[in-house]
Each structure stands twice: as structure tokens, then as C-alpha cells.
Biopython code that builds the backbone (N, CA, C, O; Angstrom):
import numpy as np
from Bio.PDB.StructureBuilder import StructureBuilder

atoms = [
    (1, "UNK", "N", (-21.927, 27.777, 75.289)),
    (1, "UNK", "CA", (-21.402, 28.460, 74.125)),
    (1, "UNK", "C", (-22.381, 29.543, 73.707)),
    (1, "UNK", "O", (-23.577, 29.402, 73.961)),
    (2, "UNK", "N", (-22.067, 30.282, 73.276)),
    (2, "UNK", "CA", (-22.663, 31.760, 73.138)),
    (2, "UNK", "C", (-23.246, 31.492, 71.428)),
    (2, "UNK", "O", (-22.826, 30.569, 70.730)),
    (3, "UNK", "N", (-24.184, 32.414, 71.017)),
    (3, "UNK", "CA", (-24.299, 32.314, 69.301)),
    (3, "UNK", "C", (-23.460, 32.665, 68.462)),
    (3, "UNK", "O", (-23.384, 32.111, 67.365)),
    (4, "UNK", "N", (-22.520, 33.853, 68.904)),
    (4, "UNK", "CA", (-21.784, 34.039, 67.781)),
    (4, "UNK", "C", (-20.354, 33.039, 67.917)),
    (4, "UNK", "O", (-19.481, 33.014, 67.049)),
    (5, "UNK", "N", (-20.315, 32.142, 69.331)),
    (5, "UNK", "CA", (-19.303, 31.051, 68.687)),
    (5, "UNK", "C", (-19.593, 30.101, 67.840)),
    (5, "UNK", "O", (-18.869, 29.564, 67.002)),
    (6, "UNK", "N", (-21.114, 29.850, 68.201)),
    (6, "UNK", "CA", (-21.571, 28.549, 67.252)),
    (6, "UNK", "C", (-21.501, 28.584, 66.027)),
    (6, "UNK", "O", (-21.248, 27.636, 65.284)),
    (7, "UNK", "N", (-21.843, 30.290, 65.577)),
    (7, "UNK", "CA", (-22.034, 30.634, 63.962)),
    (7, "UNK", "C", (-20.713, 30.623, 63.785)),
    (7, "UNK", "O", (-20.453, 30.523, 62.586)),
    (8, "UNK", "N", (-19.562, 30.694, 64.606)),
    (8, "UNK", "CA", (-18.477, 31.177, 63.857)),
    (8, "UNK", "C", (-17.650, 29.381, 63.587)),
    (8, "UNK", "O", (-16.968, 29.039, 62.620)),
    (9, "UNK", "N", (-17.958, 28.711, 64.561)),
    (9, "UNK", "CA", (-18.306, 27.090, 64.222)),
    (9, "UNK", "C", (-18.804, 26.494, 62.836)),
    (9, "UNK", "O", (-18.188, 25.682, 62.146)),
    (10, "UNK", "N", (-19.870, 26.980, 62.606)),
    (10, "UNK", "CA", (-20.528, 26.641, 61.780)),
    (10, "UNK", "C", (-20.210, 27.466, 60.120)),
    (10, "UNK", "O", (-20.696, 27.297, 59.002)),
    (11, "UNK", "N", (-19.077, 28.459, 60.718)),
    (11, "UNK", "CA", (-18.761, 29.011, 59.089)),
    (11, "UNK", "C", (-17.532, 28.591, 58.656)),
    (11, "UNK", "O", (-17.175, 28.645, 57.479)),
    (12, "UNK", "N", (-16.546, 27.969, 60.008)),
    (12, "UNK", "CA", (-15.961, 27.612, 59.668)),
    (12, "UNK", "C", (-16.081, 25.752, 58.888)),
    (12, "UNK", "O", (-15.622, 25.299, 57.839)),
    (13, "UNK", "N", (-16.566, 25.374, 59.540)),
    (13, "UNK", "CA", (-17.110, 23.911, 58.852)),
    (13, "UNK", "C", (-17.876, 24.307, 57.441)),
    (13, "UNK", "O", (-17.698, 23.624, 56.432)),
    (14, "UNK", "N", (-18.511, 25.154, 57.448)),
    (14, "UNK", "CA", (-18.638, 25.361, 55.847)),
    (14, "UNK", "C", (-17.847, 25.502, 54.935)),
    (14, "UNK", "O", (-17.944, 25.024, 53.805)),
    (15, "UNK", "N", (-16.717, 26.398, 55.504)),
    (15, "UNK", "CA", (-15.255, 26.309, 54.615)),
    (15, "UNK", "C", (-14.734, 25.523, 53.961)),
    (15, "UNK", "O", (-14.355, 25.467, 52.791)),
    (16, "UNK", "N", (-14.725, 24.453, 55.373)),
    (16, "UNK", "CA", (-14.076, 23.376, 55.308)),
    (16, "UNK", "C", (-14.874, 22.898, 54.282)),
    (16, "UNK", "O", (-14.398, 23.043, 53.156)),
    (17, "UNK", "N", (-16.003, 22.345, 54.369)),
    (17, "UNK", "CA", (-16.862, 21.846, 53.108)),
    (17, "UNK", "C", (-16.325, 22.207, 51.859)),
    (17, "UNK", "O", (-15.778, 21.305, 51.224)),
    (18, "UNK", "N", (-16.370, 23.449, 51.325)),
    (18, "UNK", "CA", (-16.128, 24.179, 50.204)),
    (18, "UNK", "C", (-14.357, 23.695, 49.796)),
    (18, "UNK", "O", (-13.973, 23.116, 48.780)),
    (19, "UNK", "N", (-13.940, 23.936, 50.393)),
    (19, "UNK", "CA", (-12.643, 23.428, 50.451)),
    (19, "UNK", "C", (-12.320, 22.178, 50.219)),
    (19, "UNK", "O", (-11.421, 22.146, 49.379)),
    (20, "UNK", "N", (-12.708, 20.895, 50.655)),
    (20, "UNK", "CA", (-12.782, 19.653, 50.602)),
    (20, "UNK", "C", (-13.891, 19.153, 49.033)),
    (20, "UNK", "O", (-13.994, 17.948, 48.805)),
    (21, "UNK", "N", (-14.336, 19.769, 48.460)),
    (21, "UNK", "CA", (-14.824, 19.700, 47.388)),
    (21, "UNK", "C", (-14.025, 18.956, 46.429)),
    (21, "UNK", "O", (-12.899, 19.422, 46.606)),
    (22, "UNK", "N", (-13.941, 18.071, 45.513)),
    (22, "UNK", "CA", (-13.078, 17.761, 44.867)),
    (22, "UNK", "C", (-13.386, 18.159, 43.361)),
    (22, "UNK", "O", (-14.402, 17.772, 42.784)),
    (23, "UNK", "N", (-12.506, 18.893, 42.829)),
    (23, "UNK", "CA", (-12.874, 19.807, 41.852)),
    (23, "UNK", "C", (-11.057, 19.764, 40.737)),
    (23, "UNK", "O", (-10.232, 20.675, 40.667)),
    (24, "UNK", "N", (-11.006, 18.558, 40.141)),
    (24, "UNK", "CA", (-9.653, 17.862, 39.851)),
    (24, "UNK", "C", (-9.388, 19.380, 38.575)),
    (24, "UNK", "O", (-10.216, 19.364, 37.665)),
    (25, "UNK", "N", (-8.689, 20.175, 38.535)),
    (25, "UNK", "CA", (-8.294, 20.409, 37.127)),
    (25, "UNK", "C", (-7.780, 20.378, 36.008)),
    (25, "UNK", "O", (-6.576, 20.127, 36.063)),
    (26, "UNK", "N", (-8.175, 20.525, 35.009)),
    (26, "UNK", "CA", (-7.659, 19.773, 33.410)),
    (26, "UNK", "C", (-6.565, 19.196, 33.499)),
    (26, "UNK", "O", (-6.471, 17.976, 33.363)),
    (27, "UNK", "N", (-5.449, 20.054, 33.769)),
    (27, "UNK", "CA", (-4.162, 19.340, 34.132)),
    (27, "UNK", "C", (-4.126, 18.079, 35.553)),
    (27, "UNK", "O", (-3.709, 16.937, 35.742)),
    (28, "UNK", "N", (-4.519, 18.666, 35.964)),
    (28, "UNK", "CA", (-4.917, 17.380, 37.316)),
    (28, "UNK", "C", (-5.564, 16.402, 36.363)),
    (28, "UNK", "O", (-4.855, 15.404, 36.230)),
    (29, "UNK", "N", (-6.614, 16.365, 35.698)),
    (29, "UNK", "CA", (-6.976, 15.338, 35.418)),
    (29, "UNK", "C", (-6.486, 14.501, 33.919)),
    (29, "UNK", "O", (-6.808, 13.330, 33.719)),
    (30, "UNK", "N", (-5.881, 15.100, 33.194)),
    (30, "UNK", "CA", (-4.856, 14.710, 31.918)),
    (30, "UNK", "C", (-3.680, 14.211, 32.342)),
    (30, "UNK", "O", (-3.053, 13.386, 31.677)),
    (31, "UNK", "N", (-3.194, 14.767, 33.731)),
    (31, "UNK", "CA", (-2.342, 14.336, 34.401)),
    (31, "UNK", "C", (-2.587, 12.746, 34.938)),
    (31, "UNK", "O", (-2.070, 11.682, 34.598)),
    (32, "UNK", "N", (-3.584, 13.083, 35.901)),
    (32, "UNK", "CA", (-4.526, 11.329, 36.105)),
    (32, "UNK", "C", (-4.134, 10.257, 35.712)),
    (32, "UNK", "O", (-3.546, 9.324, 36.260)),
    (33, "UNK", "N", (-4.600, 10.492, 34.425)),
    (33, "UNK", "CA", (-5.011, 9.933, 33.029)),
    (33, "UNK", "C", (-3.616, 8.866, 32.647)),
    (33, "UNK", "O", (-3.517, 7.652, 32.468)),
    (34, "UNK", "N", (-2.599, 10.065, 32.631)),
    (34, "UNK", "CA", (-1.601, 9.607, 32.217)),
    (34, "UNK", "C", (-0.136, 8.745, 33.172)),
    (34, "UNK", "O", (0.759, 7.958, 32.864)),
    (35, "UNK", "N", (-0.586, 9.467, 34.439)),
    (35, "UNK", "CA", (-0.103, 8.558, 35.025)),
    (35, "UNK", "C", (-0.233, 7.301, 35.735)),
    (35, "UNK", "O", (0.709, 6.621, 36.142)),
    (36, "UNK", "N", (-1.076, 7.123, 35.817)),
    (36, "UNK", "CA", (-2.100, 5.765, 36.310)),
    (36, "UNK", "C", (-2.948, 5.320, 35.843)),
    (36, "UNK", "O", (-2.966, 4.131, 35.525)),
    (37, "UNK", "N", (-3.861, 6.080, 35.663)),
    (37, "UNK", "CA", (-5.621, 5.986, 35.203)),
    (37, "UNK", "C", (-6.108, 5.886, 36.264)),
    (37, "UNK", "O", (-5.592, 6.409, 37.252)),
    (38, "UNK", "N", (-7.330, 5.120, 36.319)),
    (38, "UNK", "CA", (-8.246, 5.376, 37.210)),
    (38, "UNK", "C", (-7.873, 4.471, 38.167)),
    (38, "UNK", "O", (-8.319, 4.881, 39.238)),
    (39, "UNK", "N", (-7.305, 3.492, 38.308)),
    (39, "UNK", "CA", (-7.530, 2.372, 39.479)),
    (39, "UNK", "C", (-6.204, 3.521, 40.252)),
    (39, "UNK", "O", (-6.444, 3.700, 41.446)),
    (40, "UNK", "N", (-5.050, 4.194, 39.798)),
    (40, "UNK", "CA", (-4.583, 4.794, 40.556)),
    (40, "UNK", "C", (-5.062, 5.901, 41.254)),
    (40, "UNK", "O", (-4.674, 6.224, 42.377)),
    (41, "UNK", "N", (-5.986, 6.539, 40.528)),
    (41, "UNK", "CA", (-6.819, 7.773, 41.261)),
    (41, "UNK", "C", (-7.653, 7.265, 42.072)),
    (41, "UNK", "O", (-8.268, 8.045, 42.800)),
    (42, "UNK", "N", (-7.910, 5.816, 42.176)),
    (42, "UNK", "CA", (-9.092, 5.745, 43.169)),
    (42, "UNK", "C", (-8.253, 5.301, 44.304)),
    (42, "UNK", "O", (-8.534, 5.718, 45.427)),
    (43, "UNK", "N", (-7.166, 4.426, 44.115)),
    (43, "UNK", "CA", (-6.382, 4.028, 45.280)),
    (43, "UNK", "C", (-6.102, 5.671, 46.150)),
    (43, "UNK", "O", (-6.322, 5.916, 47.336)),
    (44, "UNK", "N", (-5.657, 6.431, 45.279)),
    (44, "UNK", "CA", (-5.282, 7.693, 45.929)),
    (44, "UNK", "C", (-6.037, 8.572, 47.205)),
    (44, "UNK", "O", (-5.648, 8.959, 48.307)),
    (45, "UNK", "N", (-7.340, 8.672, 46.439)),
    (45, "UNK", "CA", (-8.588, 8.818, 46.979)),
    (45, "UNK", "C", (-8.767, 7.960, 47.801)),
    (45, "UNK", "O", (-9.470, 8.572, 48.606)),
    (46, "UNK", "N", (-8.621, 6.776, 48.277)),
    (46, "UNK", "CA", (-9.078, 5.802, 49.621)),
    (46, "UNK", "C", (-7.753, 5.985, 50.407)),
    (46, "UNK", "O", (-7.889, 5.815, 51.619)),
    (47, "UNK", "N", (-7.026, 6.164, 50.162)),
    (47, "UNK", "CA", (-5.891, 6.189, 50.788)),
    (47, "UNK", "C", (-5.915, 7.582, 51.677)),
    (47, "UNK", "O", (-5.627, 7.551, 52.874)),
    (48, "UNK", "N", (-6.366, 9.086, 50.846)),
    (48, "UNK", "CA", (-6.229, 9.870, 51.398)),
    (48, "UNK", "C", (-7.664, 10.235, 52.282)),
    (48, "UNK", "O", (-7.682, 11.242, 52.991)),
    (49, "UNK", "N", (-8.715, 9.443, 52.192)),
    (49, "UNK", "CA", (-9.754, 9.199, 53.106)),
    (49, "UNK", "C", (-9.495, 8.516, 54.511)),
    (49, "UNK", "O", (-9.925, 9.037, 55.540)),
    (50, "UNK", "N", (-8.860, 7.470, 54.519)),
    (50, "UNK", "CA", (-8.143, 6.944, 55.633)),
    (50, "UNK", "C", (-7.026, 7.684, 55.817)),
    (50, "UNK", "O", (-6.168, 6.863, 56.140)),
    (51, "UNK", "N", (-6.606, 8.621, 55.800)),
    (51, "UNK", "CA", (-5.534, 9.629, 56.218)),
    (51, "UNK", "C", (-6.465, 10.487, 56.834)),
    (51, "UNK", "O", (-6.424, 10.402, 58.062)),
    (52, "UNK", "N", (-7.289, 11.284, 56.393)),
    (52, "UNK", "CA", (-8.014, 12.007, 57.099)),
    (52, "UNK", "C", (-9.031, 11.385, 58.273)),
    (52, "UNK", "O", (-9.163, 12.050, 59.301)),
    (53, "UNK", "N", (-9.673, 10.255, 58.150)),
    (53, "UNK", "CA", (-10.326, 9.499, 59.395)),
    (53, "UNK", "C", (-9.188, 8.919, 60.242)),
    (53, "UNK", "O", (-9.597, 8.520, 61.332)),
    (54, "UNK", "N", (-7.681, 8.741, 60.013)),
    (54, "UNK", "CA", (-6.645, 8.454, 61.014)),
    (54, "UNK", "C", (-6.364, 9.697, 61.656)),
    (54, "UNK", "O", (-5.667, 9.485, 62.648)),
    (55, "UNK", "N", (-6.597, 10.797, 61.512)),
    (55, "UNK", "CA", (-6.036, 12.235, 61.792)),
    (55, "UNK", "C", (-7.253, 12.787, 62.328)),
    (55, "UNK", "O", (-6.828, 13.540, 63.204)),
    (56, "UNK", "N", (-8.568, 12.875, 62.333)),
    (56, "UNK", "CA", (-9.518, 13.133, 62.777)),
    (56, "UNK", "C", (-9.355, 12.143, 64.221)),
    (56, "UNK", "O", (-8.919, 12.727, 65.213)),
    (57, "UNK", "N", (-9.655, 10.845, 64.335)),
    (57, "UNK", "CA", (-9.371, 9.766, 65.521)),
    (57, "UNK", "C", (-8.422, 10.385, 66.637)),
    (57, "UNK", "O", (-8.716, 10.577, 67.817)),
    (58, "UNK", "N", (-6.916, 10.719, 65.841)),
    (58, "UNK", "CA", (-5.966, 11.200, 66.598)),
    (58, "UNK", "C", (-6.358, 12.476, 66.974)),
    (58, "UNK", "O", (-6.575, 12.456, 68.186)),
    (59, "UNK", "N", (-6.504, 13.313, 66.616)),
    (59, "UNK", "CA", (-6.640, 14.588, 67.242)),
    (59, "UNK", "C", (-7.929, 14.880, 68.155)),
    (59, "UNK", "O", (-8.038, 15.924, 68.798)),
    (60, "UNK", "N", (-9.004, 13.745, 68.153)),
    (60, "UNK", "CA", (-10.142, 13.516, 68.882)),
    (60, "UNK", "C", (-9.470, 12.690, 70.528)),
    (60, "UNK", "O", (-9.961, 13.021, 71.608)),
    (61, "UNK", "N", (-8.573, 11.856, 70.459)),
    (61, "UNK", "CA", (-7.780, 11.331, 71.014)),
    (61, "UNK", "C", (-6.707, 12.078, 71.842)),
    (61, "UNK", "O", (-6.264, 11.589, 72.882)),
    (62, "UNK", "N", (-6.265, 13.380, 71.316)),
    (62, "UNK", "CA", (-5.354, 14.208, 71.955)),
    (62, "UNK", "C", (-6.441, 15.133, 72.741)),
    (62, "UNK", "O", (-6.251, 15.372, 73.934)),
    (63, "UNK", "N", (-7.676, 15.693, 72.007)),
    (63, "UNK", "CA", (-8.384, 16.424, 72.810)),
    (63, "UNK", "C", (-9.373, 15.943, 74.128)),
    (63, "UNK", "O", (-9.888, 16.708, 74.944)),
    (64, "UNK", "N", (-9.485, 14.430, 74.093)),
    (64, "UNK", "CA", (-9.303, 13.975, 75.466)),
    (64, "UNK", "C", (-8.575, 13.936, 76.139)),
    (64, "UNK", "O", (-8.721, 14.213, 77.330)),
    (65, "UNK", "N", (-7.466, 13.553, 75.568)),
    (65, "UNK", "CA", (-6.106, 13.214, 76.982)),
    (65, "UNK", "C", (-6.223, 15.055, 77.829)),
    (65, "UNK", "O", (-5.923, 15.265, 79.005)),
    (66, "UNK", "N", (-6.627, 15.925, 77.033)),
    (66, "UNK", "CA", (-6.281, 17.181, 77.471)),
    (66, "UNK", "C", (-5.511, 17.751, 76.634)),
    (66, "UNK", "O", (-5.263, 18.875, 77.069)),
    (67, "UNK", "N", (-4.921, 17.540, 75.507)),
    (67, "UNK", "CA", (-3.315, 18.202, 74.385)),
    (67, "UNK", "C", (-3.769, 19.726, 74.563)),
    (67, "UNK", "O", (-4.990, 19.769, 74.417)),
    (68, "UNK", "N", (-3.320, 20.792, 74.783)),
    (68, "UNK", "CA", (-3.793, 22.237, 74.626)),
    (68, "UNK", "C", (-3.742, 22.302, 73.291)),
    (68, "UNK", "O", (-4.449, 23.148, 72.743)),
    (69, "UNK", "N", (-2.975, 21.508, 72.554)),
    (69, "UNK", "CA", (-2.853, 22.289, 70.872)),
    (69, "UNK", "C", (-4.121, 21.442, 70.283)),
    (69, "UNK", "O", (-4.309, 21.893, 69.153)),
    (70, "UNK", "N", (-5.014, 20.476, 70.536)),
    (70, "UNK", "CA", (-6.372, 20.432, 70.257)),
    (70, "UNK", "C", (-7.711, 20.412, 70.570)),
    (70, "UNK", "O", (-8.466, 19.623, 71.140)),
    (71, "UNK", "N", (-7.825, 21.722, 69.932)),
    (71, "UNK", "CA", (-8.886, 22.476, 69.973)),
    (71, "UNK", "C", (-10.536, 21.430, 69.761)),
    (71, "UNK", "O", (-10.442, 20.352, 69.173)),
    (72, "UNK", "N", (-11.482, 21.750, 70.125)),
    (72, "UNK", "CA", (-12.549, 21.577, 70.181)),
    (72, "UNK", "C", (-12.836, 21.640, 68.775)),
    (72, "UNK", "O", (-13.177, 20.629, 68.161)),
    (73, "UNK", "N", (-12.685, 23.103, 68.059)),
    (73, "UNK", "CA", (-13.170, 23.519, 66.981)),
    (73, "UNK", "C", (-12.070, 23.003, 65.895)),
    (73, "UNK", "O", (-12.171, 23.451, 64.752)),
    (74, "UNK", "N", (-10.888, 21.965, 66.234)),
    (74, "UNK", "CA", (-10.173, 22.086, 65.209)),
    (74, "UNK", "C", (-10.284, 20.013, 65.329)),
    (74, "UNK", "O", (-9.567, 19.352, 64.578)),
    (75, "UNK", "N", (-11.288, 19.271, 66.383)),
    (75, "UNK", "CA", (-11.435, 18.210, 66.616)),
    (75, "UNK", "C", (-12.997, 18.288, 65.492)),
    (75, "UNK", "O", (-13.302, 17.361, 64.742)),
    (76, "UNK", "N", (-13.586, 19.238, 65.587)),
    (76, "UNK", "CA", (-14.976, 19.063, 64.560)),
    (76, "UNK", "C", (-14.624, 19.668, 63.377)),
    (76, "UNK", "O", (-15.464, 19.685, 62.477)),
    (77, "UNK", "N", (-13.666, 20.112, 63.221)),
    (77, "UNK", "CA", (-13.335, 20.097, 61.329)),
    (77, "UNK", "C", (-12.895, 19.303, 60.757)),
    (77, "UNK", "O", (-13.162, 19.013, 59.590)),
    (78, "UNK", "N", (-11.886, 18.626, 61.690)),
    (78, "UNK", "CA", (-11.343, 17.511, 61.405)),
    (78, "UNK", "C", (-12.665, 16.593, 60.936)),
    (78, "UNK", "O", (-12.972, 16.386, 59.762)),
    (79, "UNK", "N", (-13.247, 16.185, 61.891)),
    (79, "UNK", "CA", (-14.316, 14.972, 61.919)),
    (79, "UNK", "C", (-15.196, 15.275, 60.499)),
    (79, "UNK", "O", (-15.296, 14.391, 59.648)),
    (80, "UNK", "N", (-15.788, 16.532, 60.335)),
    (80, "UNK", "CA", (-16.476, 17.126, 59.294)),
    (80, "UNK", "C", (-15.732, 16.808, 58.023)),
    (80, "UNK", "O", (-16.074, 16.061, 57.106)),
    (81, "UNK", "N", (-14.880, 17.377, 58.133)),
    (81, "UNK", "CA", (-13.655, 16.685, 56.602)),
    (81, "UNK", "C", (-13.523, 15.414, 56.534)),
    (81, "UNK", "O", (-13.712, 14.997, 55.391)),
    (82, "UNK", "N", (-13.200, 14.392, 57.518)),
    (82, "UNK", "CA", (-13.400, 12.811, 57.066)),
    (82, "UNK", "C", (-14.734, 12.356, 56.524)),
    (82, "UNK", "O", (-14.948, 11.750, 55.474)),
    (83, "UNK", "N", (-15.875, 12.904, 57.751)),
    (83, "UNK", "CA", (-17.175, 12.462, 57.332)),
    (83, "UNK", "C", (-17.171, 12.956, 55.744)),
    (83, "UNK", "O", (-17.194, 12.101, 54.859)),
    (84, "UNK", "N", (-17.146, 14.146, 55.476)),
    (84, "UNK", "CA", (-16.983, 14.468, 53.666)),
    (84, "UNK", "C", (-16.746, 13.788, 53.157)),
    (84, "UNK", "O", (-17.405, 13.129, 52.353)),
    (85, "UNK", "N", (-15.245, 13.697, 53.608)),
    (85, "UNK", "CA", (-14.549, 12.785, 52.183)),
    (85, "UNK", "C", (-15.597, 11.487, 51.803)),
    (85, "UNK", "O", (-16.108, 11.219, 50.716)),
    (86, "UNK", "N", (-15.712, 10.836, 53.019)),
    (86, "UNK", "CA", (-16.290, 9.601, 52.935)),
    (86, "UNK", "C", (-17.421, 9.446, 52.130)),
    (86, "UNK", "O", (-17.506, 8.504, 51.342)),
    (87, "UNK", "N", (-18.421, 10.407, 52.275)),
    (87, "UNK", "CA", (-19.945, 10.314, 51.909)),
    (87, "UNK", "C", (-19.507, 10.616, 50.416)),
    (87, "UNK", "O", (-20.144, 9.996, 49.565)),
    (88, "UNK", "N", (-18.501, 11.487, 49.964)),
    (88, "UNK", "CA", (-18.077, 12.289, 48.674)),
    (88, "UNK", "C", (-17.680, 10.991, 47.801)),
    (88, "UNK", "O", (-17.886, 11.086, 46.592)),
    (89, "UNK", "N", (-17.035, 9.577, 48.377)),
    (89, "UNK", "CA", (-16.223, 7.876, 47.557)),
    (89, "UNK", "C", (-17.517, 7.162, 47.752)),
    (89, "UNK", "O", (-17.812, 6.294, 46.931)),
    (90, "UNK", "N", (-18.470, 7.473, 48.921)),
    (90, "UNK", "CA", (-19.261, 6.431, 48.917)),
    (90, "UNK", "C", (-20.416, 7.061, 47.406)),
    (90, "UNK", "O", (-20.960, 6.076, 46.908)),
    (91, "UNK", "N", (-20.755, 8.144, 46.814)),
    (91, "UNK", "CA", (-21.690, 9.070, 46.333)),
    (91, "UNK", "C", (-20.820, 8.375, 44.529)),
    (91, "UNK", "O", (-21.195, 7.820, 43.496)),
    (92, "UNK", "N", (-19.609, 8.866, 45.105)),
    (92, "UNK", "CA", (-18.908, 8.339, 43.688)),
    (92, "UNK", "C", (-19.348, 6.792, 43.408)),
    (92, "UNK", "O", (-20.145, 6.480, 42.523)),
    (93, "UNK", "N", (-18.772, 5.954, 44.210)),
    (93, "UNK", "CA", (-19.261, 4.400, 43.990)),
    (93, "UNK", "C", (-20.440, 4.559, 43.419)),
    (93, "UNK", "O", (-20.479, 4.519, 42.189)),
    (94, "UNK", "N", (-21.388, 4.726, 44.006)),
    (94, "UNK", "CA", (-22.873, 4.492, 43.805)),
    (94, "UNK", "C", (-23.117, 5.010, 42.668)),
    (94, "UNK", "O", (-24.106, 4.543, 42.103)),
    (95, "UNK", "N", (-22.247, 6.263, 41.836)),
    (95, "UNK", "CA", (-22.728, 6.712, 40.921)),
    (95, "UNK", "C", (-21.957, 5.641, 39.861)),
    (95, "UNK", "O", (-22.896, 5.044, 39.336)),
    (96, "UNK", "N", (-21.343, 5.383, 39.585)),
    (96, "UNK", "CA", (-20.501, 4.621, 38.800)),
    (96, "UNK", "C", (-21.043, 3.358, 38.670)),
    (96, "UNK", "O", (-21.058, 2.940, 37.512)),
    (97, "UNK", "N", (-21.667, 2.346, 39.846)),
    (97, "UNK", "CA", (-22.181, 1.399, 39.895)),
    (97, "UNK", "C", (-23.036, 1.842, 39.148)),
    (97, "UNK", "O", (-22.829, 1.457, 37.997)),
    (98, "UNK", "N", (-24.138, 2.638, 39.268)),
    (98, "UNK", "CA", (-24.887, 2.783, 38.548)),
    (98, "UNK", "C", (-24.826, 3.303, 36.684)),
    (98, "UNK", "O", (-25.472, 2.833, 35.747)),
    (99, "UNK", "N", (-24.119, 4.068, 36.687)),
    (99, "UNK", "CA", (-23.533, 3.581, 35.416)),
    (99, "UNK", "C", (-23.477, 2.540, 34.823)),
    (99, "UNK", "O", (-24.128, 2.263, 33.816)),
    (100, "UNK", "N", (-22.564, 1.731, 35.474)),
    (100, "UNK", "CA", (-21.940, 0.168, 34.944)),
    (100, "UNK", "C", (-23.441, -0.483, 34.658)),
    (100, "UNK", "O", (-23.729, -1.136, 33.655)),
    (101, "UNK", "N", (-24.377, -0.148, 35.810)),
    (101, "UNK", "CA", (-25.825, -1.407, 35.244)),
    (101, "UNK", "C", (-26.557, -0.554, 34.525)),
    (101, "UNK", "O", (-27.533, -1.166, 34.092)),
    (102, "UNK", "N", (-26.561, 0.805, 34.113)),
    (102, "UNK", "CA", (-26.821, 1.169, 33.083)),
    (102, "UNK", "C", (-26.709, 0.843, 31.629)),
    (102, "UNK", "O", (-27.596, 0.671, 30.793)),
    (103, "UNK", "N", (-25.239, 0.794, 31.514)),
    (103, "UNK", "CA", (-24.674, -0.220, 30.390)),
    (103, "UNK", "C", (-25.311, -1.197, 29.911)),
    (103, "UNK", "O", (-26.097, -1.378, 28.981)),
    (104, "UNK", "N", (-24.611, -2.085, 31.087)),
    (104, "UNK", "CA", (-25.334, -3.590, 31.179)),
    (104, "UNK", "C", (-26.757, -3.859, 30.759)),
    (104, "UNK", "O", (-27.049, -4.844, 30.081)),
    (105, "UNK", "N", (-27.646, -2.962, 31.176)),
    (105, "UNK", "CA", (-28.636, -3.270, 30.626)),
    (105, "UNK", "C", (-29.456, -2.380, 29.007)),
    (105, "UNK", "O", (-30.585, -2.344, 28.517)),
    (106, "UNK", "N", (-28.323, -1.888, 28.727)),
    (106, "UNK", "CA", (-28.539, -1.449, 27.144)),
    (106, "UNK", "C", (-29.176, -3.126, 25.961)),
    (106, "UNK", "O", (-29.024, -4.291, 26.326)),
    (107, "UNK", "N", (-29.752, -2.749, 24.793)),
    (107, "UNK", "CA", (-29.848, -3.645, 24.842)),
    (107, "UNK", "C", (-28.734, -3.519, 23.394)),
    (107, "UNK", "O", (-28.237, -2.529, 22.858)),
    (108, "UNK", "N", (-28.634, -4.933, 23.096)),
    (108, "UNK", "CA", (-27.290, -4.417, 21.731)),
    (108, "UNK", "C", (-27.864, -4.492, 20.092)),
    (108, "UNK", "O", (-27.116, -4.194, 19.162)),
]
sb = StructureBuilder()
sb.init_structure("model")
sb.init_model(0)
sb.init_chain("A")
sb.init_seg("    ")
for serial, (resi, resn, name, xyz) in enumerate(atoms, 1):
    if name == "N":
        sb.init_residue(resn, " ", resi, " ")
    sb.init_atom(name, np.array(xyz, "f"), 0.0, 1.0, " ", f" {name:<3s}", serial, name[0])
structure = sb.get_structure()
């Protein structure tokens, strides 16, 4: 691979990054609020994490068999966007846990 494919690799996975950001707005999130609350936004969110690591698998899966319609560069965005999401629920947990024993250890 030459440099300017790698960079052009590598700007596109940044995109993707930027893009995959989760950035809910007011209405998205008043919306949330009101239709579920949170145990529904989080189901949503795991749900659409395992959508993207089922779709990353598969299209990693087609670009072995040989599929012409997947691409190399469209098998590592994929993968890049699951890995995201993932690290993005696992970052949330941890922050929230930590919260919660924040609380917990207030004193009253």
C-alpha cells in the first residue's frame, strides 16, 4: 500500500470516529426521557452495539469468502465503528458506576 492510501485510510476512520460520537440532542434527549427513560436508552444502545459488531463480523466474513462488494477499507470501518461503540458503553458504565459509589459513599 502506498502513503497516500494509508492516509486516505486513516481519514477516513477518523470520520468515522467523529461521526460515531454520540452527541444525543435536546429533543433526542427530552424525547429519551419521555419515552422510556434510561433503562430504555441503554437497552437501545446495547442493542445497537451488537448490530454493529454483527455487521462488522459479517462483512469481515464476506471479505474472505472473496464478496467484491467488500472492501478492505469498508471491512476496517466497519471494525473501527464497533470497536467505538464498545469502548464509548464500556467508558459510560464505568463512569456511572462510579458515580453510584460516589453517592454511596457521601456521608448523610
Amino acid at each position: 500500500m502506498s502513503d497516500a492510501t494509508i492516509s486516505s485510510i486513516l481519514s477516513q476512520i477518523r470520520g468515522m470516529q467523529a461521526q460515531t460520537a454520540f452527541r444525543p440532542s435536546a429533543s433526542e434527549a427530552v424525547e429519551s426521557t419521555q419515552s422510556g427513560g434510561f433503562g430504555e436508552s441503554l437497552r437501545k444502545a446495547i442493542g445497537q452495539i451488537d448490530n454493529d459488531q454483527k455487521q462488522a463480523q459479517n462483512l469481515a466474513t464476506r471479505f474472505e469468502m472473496g464478496d467484491p462488494d467488500a472492501s478492505l477499507t469498508k471491512v476496517m470501518l466497519a471494525q473501527q465503528t464497533a470497536q467505538l461503540s464498545f469502548r464509548a458503553t464500556v467508558e459510560m458504565r464505568n463512569r456511572i458506576v462510579q458515580a453510584y459509589q460516589d453517592v454511596m459513599n457521601m456521608p448523610l
